[in-house]
Backbone as numpy.savetxt, mean C-alpha at the origin, in Angstrom:
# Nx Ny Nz CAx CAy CAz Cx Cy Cz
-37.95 15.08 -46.49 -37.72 13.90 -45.68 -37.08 12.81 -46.52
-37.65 12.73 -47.61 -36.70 11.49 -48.72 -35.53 12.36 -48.99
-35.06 13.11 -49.01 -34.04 14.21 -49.10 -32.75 13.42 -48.67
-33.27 13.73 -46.95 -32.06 13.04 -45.68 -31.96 11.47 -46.47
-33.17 10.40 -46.43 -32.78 9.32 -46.56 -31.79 9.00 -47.31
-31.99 9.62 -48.30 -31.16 9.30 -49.80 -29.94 9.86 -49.36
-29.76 10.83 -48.54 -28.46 11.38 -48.61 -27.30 10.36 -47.64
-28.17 10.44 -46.76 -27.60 9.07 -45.32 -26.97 8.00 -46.12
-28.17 7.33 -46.97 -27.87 5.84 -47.74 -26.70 6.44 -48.42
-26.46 7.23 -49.34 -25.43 7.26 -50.00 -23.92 7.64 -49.03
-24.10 8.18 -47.96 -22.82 8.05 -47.12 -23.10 6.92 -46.62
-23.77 6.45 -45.96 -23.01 4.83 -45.50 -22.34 4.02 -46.45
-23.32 3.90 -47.91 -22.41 3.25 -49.16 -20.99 3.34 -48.99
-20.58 5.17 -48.65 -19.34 5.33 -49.19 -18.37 4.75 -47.83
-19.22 4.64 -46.62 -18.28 4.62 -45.31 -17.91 2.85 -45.44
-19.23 1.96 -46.27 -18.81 0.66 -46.21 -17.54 0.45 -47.64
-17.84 1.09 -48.63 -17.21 1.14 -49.70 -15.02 1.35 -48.79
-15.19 2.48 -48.05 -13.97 2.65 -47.47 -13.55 1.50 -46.61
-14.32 1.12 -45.60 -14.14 -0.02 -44.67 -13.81 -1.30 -45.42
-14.33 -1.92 -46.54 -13.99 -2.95 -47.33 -12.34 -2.98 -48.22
-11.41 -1.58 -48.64 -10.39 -1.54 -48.77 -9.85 -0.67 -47.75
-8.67 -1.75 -47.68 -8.25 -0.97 -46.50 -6.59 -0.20 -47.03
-6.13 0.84 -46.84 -5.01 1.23 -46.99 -4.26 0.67 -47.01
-3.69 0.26 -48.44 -1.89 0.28 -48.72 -0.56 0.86 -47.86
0.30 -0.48 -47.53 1.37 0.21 -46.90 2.26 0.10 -48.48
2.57 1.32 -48.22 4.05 1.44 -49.19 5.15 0.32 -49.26
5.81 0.08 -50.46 6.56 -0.85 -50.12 8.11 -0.67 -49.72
8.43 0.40 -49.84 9.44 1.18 -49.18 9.36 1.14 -47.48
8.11 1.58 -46.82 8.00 1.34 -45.34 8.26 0.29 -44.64
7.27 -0.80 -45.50 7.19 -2.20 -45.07 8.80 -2.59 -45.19
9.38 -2.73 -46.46 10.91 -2.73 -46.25 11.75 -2.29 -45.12
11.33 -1.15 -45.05 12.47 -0.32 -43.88 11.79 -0.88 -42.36
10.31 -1.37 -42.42 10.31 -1.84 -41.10 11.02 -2.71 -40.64
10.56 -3.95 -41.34 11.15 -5.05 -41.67 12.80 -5.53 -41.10
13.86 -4.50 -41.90 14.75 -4.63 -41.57 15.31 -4.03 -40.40
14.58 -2.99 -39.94 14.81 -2.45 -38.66 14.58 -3.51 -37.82
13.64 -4.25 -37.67 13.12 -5.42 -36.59 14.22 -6.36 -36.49
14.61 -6.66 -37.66 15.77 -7.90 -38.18 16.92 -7.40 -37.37
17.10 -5.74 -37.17 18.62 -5.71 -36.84 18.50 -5.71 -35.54
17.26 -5.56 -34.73 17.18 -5.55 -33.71 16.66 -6.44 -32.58
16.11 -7.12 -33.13 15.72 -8.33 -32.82 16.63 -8.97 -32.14
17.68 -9.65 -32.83 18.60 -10.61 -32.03 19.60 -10.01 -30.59
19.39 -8.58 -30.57 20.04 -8.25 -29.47 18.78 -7.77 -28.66
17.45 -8.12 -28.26 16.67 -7.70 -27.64 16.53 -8.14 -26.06
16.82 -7.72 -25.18 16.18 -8.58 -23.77 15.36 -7.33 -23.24
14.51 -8.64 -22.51 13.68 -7.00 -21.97 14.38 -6.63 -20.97
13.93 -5.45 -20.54 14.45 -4.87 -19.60 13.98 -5.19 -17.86
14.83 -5.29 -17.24 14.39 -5.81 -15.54 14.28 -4.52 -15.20
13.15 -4.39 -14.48 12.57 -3.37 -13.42 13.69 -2.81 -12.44
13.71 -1.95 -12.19 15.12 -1.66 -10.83 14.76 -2.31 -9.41
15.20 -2.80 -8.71 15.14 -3.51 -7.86 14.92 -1.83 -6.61
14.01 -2.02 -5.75 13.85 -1.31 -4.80 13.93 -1.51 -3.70
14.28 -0.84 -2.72 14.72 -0.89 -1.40 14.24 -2.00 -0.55
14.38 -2.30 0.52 13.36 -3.43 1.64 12.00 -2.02 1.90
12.52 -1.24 2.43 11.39 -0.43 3.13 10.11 0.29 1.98
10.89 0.70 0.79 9.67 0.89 -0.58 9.02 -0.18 -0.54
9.28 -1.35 -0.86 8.96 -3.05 -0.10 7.67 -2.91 0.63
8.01 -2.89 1.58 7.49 -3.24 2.87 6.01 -1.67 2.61
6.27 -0.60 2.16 5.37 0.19 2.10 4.36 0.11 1.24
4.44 -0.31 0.41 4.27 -0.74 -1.16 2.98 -2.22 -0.74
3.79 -2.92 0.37 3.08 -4.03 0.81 1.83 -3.71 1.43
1.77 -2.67 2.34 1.18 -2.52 3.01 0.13 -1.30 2.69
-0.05 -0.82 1.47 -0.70 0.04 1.01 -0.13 1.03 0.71
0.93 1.93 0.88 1.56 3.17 0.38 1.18 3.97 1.52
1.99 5.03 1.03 2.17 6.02 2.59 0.68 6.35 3.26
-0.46 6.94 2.78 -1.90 7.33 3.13 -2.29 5.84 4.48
-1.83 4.39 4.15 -2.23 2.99 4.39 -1.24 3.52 6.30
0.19 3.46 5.72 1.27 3.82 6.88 0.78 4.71 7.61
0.24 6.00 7.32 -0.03 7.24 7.96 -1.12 6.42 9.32
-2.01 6.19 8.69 -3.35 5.43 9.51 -2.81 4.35 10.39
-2.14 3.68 9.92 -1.39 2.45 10.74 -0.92 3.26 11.64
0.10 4.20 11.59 0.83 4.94 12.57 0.23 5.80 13.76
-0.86 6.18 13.15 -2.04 6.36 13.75 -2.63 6.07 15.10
-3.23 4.86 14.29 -4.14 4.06 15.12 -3.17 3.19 16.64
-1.83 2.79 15.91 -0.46 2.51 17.19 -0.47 3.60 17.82
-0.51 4.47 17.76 0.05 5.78 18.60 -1.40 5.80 19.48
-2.76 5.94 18.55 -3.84 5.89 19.28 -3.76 4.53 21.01
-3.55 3.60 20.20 -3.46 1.89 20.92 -2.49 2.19 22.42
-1.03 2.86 22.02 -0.53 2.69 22.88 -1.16 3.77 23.93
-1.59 5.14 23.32 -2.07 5.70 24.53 -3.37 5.19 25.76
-4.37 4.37 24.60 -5.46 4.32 25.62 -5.01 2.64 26.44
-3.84 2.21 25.91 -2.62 1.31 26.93 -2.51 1.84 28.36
-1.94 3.01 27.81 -0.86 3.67 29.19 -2.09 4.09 30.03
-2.76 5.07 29.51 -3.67 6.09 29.93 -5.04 5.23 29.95
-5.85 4.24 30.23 -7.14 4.14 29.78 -7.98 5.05 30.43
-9.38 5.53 29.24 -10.30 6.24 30.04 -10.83 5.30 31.43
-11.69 6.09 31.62 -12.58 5.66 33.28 -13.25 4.39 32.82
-13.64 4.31 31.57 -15.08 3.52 31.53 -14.23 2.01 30.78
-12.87 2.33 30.32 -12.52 0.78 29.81 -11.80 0.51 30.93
-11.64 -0.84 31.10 -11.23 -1.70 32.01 -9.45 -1.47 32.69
-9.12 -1.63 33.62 -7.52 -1.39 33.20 -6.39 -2.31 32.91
-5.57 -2.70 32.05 -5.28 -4.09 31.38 -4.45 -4.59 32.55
-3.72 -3.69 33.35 -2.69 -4.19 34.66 -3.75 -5.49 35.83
-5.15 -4.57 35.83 -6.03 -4.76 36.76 -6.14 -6.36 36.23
-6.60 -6.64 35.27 -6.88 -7.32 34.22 -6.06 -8.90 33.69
-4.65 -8.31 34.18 -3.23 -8.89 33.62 -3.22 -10.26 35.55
-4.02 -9.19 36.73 -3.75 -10.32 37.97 -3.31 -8.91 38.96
-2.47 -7.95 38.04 -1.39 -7.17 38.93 -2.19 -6.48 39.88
-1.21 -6.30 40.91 -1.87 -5.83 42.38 -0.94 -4.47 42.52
-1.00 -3.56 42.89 -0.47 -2.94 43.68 -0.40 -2.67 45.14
1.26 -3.55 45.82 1.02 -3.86 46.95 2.04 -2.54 48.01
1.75 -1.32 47.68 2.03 -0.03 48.26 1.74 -0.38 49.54
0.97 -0.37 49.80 0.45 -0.55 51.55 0.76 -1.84 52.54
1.97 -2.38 52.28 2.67 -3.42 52.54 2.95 -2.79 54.10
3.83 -1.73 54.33 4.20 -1.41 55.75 3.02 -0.47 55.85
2.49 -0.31 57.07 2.22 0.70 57.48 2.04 2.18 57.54
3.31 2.42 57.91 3.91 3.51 58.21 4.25 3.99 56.51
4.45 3.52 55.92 4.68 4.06 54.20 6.20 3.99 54.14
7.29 3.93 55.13 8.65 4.01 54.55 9.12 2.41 54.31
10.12 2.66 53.47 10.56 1.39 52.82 12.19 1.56 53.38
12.86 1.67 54.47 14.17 1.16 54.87 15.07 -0.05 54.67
15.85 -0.55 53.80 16.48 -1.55 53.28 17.10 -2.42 54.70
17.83 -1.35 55.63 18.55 -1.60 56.48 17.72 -2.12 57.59
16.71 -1.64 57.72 15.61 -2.12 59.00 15.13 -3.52 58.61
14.81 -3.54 56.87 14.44 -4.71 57.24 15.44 -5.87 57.23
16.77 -5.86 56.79 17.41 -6.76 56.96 18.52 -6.89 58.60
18.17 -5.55 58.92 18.06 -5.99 60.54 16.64 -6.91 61.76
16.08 -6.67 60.82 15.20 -7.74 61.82 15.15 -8.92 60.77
15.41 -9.20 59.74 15.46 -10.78 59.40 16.87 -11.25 59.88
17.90 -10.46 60.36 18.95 -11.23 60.82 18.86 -11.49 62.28
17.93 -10.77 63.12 17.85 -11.15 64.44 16.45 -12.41 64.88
């Protein structure tokens, strides 16, 4: 058991002993960095992003295609229970005032000519 201790203590020594010097850069590297930066430096701009479409835009805005899919969805859902509502929701025409006034004549025919023969007499 004093075995491990002693052995531990003497590697941490050596791990703080390493951590306290730290590696030499060459002076050849540091040179050649150096002047690489220098030559490049003065012609540096960053670079602009590519400009993307309106509609990548607009998808991008709105969550990405998985976001669109559901949107497209749920409209397609909207307009059907529009057109079609089940029995139990309300009907928006009913709703809107609109009447359906089918049963205006009688008889069910709609003659253009009849009736503007009796509003001219």
């Amino acid at each position: 058991m004093a075995d491990t201790d002693k052995s531990l203590q003497e590697l941490e020594d050596l791990f703080a002993a390493a951590r306290s010097t730290p590696p030499a850069l060459p002076d050849h590297l540091s040179t050649a960095i150096l002047a690489d930066a220098a030559r490049v430096q003065p012609g540096f701009q960053p670079a602009e992003p590519p400009r993307q479409p309106l509609w990548r835009q607009l998808v991008e805005a709105l969550g990405g295609w998985p976001a669109l899919g559901g949107l497209a969805a749920a409209s397609a859902a909207g307009l059907w229970i529009g057109v079609a509502p089940p029995s139990f929701v309300p009907d928006p025409a009913a709703l809107a005032g609109y009447e359906d006034n089918s049963t205006a004549f009688a008889d069910g025919s709609y003659d253009m000519a009849l009736m503007l023969s009796e509003d001219l007499q």
